[in-house]
Every structure is written in structure tokens, then in C-alpha cells.
N, C-alpha and C positions, 0 to 999 in steps of 0.2 A: 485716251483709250479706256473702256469701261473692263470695269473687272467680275466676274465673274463672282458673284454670290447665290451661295445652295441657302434654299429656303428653308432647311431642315438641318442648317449646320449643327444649332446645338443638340441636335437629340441625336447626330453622327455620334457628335465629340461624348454624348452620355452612353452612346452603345458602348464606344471605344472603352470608354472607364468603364462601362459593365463589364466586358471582356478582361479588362487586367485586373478585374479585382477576383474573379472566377478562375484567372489562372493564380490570382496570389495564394487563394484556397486551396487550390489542387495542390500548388508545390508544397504549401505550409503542409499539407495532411499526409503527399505523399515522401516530407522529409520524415516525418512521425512515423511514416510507417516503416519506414528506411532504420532509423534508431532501436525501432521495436526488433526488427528481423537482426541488426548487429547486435543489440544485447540478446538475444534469443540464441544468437553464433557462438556466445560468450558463452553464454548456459551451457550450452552442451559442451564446447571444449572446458567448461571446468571439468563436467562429469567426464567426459572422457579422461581428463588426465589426473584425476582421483580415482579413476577404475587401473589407469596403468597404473598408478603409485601405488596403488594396493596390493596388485600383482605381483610388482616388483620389489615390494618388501622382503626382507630376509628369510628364506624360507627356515625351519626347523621348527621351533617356538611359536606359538599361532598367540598374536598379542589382540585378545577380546576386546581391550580399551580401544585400542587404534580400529577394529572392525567397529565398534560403537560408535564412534567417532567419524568414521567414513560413514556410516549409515544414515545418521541424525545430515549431515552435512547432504549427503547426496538427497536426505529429503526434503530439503529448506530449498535445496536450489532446484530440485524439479516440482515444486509447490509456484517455484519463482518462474520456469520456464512457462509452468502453466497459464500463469497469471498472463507473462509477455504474448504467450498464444490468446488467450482469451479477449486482449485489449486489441489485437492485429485482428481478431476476428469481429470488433466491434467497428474498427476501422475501415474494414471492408466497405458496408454500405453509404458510408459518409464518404468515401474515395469515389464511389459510382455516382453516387448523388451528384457531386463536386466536376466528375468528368460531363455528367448531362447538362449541368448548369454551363460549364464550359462552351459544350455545342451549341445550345441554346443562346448564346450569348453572340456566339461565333456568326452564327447564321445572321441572328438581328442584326449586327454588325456588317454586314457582306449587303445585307436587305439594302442597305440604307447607304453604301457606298455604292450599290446596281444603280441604284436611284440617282445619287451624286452625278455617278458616270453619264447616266441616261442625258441628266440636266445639265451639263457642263457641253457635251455632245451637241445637242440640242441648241444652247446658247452658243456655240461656235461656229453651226450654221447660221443662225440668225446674226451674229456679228458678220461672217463672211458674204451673206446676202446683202446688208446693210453695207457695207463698204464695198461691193460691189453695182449697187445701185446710186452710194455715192459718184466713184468712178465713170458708170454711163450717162450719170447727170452732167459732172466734169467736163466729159468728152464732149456730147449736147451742145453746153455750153459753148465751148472752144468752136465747134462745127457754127453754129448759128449765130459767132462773133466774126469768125472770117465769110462769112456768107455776107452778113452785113458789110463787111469792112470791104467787101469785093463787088458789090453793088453800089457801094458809093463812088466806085470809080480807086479800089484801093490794088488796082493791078499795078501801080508804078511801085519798082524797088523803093 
């Protein structure tokens, strides 16, 4: 039985790996972006829970150090939130980029397995014709052997 080879197998099998290498980027970038937004979560709950500690300080006594201290601290860490917003916002367009790359890969990918399907389809009528034309040769045969065999006088059991 013959088997069935696609004339454009390797360049299926190079979309293929186009394709997982463009999802490997997407996940890589959109885990980065994933980290950036959890330390960005962090940021803020520090500040919010140095604006309750502060609150919740003793009230009577107003301690300037410890206001200095929460001040200088709440601005390191919103210089820092800044910063995690500013890298999320560079990441953005490399995120976009990385999902078009993706379709684009997808599609070439799809191109080239319509194609496969087309040609495997294609060759499976042609094997089915072919073993079909084997078979009426068969039959032929068999017909124009007892034809023979019953003109020689081959009616006796």
C-alpha cells in the first residue's frame, strides 16, 4: 500500500515551529507582564498599609520622626510603583506585536495544513480510483478466463 507524502511537509513542520515559538513569546512576555502587575499589587498594599499604620498610631503626641519616616518610605515606594507602571507600559506594545506575530504564524500554519488536507484528499481519490481500476481489471480478467475456459468445452463439472 503507498503512503501518502505532502510535498511541502517540511515547511508544515517549519510553520508549526513558527507557531510555538510565537506562542513561546507571547507566554514569556505575558508572564512578565503578570509579575509586573503582582509587584505593582504589592506596591500599593505596602502604601496602603503604612497609611493605616499611621493612622492607627497613638493618637496624643504627634511623633514628626515616625511622620518623616512614613513620608521618605511612601516616596521610594511610589517612585517604585512608578517605575512597575512605566515598564508595564513598555510592555504593552511588545505584547501586541507578539499576539500579531502569533496570528500570523497561525494563519501560515492553517495555509499549509488546507493545503496538506487538499493533497492527502486528492491522493485518496487517486489511490481509490486506482484500486478500483485495479479490481475491474481483476474482474475482466476472471470474466475473459471463464469465457475461455467455457469455449473449450469447460462446461463439464
Amino acid at each position: 500500500m503507498a503512503r501518502f507524502q505532502f510535498r511541502y511537509q517540511s515547511l508544515l513542520d517549519e510553520r508549526r515551529r513558527e507557531e510555538q515559538r510565537a506562542e513561546r513569546n507571547l507566554a514569556s512576555l505575558l508572564s512578565n507582564q503578570q509579575q509586573l502587575r503582582d509587584q505593582l499589587a504589592q506596591t500599593q498594599n505596602r502604601i496602603t498599609i503604612g497609611k493605616q499604620q499611621l493612622r492607627d498610631s497613638p493618637t496624643g503626641k504627634i511623633d514628626l520622626n515616625a511622620i518623616a519616616q512614613f513620608g521618605r518610605h511612601n516616596n521610594h515606594t511610589l517612585l517604585s510603583g512608578q517605575g512597575i507602571v512605566n515598564k508595564l507600559a513598555t510592555l504593552e506594545p511588545h505584547i501586541a506585536t507578539a499576539r500579531r506575530q502569533l496570528s500570523e504564524a497561525a494563519r501560515k500554519r492553517k495555509a499549509m495544513e488546507l493545503l496538506h488536507d487538499r493533497d492527502l484528499a486528492d491522493w485518496k481519490h487517486a489511490e481509490r480510483r486506482r484500486e478500483n481500476n485495479l479490481l475491474e481489471e481483476a474482474a475482466l480478467q476472471t470474466t475473459l478466463a471463464n469465457a475461455a475456459h467455457q469455449s473449450r468445452g469447460g462446461n463439464q463439472p
